[in-house]
C-alpha positions, 0 to 999 in steps of 0.5 A: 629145531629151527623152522620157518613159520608164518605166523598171520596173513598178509605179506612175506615179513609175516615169515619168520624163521625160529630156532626153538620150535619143538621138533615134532612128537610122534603119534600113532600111524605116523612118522617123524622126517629128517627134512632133507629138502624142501621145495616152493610152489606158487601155492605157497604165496597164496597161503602166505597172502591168505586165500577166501574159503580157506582157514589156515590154523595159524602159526603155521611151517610153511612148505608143501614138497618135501623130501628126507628121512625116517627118524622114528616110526609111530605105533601101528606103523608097519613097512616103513623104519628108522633109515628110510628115504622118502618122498612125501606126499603132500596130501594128508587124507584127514587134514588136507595139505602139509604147509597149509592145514598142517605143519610142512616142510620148511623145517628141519624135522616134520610129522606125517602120516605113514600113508603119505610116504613114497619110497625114494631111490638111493640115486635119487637127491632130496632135492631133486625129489622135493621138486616134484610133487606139485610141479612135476605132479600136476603136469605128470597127471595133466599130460601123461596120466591123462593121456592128453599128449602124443609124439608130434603134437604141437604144445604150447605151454603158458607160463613156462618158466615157473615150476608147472610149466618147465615140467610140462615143457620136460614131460612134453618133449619126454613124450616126443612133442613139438613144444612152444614155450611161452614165457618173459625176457631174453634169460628164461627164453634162453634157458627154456630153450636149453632145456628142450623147447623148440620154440620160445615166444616172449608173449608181452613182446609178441601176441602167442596166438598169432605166432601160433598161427603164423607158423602153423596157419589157421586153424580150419573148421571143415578139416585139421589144417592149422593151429597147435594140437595142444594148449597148456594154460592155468593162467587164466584171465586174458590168455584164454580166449587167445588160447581158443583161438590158436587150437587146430579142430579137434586140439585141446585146452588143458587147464589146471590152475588159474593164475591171472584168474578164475573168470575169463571172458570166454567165447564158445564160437571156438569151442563148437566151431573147432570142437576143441577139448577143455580138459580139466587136471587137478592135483595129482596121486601117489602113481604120478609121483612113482612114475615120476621118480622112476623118471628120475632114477633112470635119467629120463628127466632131470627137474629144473632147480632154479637155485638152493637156498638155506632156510635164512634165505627161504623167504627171499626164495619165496618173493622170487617166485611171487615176482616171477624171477625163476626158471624152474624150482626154488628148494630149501635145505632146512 
């Protein structure tokens, strides 16, 4: 089967596609899929550079989302058959992460475990199913799950154009939010703006903080006059003690990543001044997943694919995301 594997650490050139990977042998409590469509995440660049602490087993399929059919059921498997639909779940509960630990979804066929299988509606594409785990799972749990967001808040999203940050921007505005986004250059504003931003802010033309303060006021310490209710940010690095600042009293600072990095500056003037809320999300689990694609099914969101490439083309989708030139999802169709 043809499959793009990443045979050592270092830049994109380490990818390659190959024609004469085995297809996968079936094993007991699992499951052999029919890769309909598999989908990017920045993740996949870390995995690709290498990350500290973490020993990928190498050569490695590459590809965490993915969605596609049952092609063959192993001993011990019950509920699930040949035919089936499915999305599955990244996370293998014994080895970690598929496209990481083991081998993922940028293949044509892939072994995982039963258990990781949700079933996926008929009115549903692979590929608008293999877009959300990651993305739409991490901000389905940071902002629904987590009940962090009402009607009329007002959410400044950071990073907006990539996968977490168009489906905060999606899932926010489905919750009745005032959203700002936050993001670079004239195409993804105007793209972010079609999708239901109602702000857009190019934050290296303009500081986000003080726009946010300027159309809302300062935020105040004695009352709840002023600032955002809500600030989405897992970049990281300098944007924290700007995201700080723009928090009305009583708002709240959601993270889930960290991006432009791990060890900000920090200032905890604005933390006990305006008793601001650092709320942490990471990950997300098979009820944000079913919510998700009951969202889905009925037409209450529709994920934001930037574009679908074929598995030649895979790698080149990958440096798009590293060099931050997508709105939205890059899915592969193996």
């Amino acid at each position: 089967m043809k499959a793009l594997v990443l045979n050592a650490h270092g830049g994109l050139d380490q990818l390659h596609v190959v024609s004469d990977k085995p297809v996968p042998a079936i094993a007991p409590g699992q499951v052999v899929v029919r890769v309909g469509a598999s989908s990017f995440n920045y993740h996949d660049v870390f995995t690709v550079q290498g990350m500290p602490g973490i020993k990928v087993p190498l050569p490695v399929v590459i590809g965490l989302d993915l969605a596609g059919t049952v092609t063959e059921v192993g001993e011990g498997v019950t509920g699930w058959k040949a035919g089936d639909r499915v999305l599955v779940n990244p996370l293998n509960r014994q080895k970690g992460l598929m496209g990481e630990m083991l081998d993922g979804g940028m293949a044509e066929y892939t072994l995982a475990s039963a258990e990781q299988l949700i079933p996926l509606p008929d009115n549903v594409s692979f590929e608008d199913a293999a877009a959300l785990p990651v993305a739409y799972g991490t901000a389905h749990r940071m902002l629904i799950t987590h009940k962090t967001v009402k009607a009329g808040d007002k959410v400044l999203i950071l990073g907006a154009s990539g996968g977490v940050g168009t489906a905060s921007v999606v899932l926010a505005k489905l919750l009745g939010a005032e959203v700002i986004a936050c993001a670079s250059g004239a195409e993804k504003l105007a793209r972010l703006k079609a999708l239901g931003a109602d702000h857009v802010v190019d934050y290296r033309e303009t500081d986000f903080s003080k726009w946010a303060i300027g159309q809302y006021g300062k935020p105040q310490r004695r009352n709840n006059e002023g600032g955002v209710d809500v600030v989405v940010n897992f970049t990281g690095g300098d944007t924290w003690v700007p995201s700080l600042k723009c928090i009305k009293r009583g708002g709240t600072l959601l993270v889930c990543g960290a991006t432009a990095g791990h060890d900000p500056k920090e200032d905890l003037r604005y933390v006990w001044s305006f008793e601001i809320n650092v709320k942490g999300s990471n990950s997300f689990y098979d009820e944000d997943l079913r919510a998700l694609l009951g969202l889905v099914s009925e037409g209450r969101i529709k994920p934001l694919i930037d574009r679908v490439v074929p598995l030649e083309g895979a790698a080149e989708g990958l440096a798009a995301i590293r060099d931050r030139k997508v709105i939205g999802k890059i899915v592969v169709t193996p």
